[in-house]
N, C-alpha and C positions, 0 to 999 in steps of 0.2 A: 557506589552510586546506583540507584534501582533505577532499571530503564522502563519508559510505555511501550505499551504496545499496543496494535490493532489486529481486531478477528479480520480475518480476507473469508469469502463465502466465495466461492466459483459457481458460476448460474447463469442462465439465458437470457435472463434481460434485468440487466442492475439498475435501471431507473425505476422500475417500477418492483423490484425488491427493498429498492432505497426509501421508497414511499413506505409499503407496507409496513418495516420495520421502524421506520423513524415513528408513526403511528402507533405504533403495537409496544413499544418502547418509552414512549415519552420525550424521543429527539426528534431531532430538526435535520432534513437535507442539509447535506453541508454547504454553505455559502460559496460562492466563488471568490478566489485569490481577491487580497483587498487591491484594490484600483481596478476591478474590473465589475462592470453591471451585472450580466450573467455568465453562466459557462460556456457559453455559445463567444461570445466576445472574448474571453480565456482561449478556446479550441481557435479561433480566428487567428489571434496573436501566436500562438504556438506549432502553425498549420495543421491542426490537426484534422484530417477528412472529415467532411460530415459523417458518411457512412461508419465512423469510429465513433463517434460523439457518444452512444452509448455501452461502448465497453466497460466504462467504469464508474460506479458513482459510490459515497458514503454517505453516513448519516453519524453525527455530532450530540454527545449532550450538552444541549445550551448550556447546563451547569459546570461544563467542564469538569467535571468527576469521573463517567465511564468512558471503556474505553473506544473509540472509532472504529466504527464498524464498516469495510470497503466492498462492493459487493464487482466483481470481476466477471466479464464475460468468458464461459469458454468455451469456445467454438471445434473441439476436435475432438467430437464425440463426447462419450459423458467421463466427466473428470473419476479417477479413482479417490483421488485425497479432496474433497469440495471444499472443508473449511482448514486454513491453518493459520498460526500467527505470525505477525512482522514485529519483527524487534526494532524500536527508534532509537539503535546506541548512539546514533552518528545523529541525529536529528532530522526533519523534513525537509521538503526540502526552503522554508522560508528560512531556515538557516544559514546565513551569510558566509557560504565554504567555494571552495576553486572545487571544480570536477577531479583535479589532484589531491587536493587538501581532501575531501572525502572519501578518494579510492585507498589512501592512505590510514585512516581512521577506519575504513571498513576491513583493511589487511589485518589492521590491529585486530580489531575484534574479532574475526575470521580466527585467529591465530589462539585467542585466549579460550573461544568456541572448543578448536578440535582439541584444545587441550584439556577440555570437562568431557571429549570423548565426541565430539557431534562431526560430521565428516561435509567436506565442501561437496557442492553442485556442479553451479554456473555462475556467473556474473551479469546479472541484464541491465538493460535498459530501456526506460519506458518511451513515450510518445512526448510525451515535453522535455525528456532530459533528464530524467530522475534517474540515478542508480543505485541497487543493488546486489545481494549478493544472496541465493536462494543455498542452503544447507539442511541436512536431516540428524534429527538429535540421535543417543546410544541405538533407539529400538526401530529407527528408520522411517520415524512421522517428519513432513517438510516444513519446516520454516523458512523466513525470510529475514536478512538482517540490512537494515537503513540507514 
């Protein structure tokens, strides 16, 4: 099964990277979760600080053909690696899984990973709950796996 994946860009201010790109592209900001008006009412429900509100945003092809583009803030000086991919083996997270049921499907792929050679990180977690697991492939470029 071929997984998607999304480009991550690390950068100083991802809303208004999110704009340029969604325009320069032909996509769209990405929407906010369905049952919610905007992202602002999402960070509400989530507690997320205002002062976070723009660490992160993407931009979507309305056709659903490319792949999601995430633009990340990073705040500790200038990132060495700026762009890398996130593999969706495990799905997003609208994907109906237990925070177990996930860490478990991500051990798995973790597992199938180091064994094409790619070596583990860390394990994070985001600001609404979402978790990953960050890895670098044979030559020591970082991906993410979800």
């Amino acid at each position: 099964m071929a997984h998607s994946i999304q480009i991550v860009i690390a950068c100083d201010d991802p809303n208004h990277l999110a704009e340029f790109w969604a325009a320069a592209l032909g996509y769209i900001v990405q929407p906010p979760p369905e049952g919610f008006e905007t992202w602002d009412a999402f960070a509400d429900e989530m507690g997320i600080p205002r002062e976070r509100r723009n660490d992160i945003s993407a931009v979507v092809d309305p056709e659903a053909q490319g792949p999601r583009i995430l633009f990340e803030r990073w705040d500790v000086g200038r990132p060495s690696k700026r762009v890398h991919l996130d593999i969706n083996s495990v799905g997003g997270y609208w994907v109906d899984l237990s925070d177990e049921e996930r860490k478990a499907r991500l051990a798995q792929e973790r597992e199938r990973l180091e064994g094409l050679g790619a070596t583990y990180g860390r394990e994070a977690t985001g600001m609404a709950g979402e978790i990953w697991i960050e890895m670098y492939d044979p030559e020591g470029n970082w991906f993410c796996v979800q």
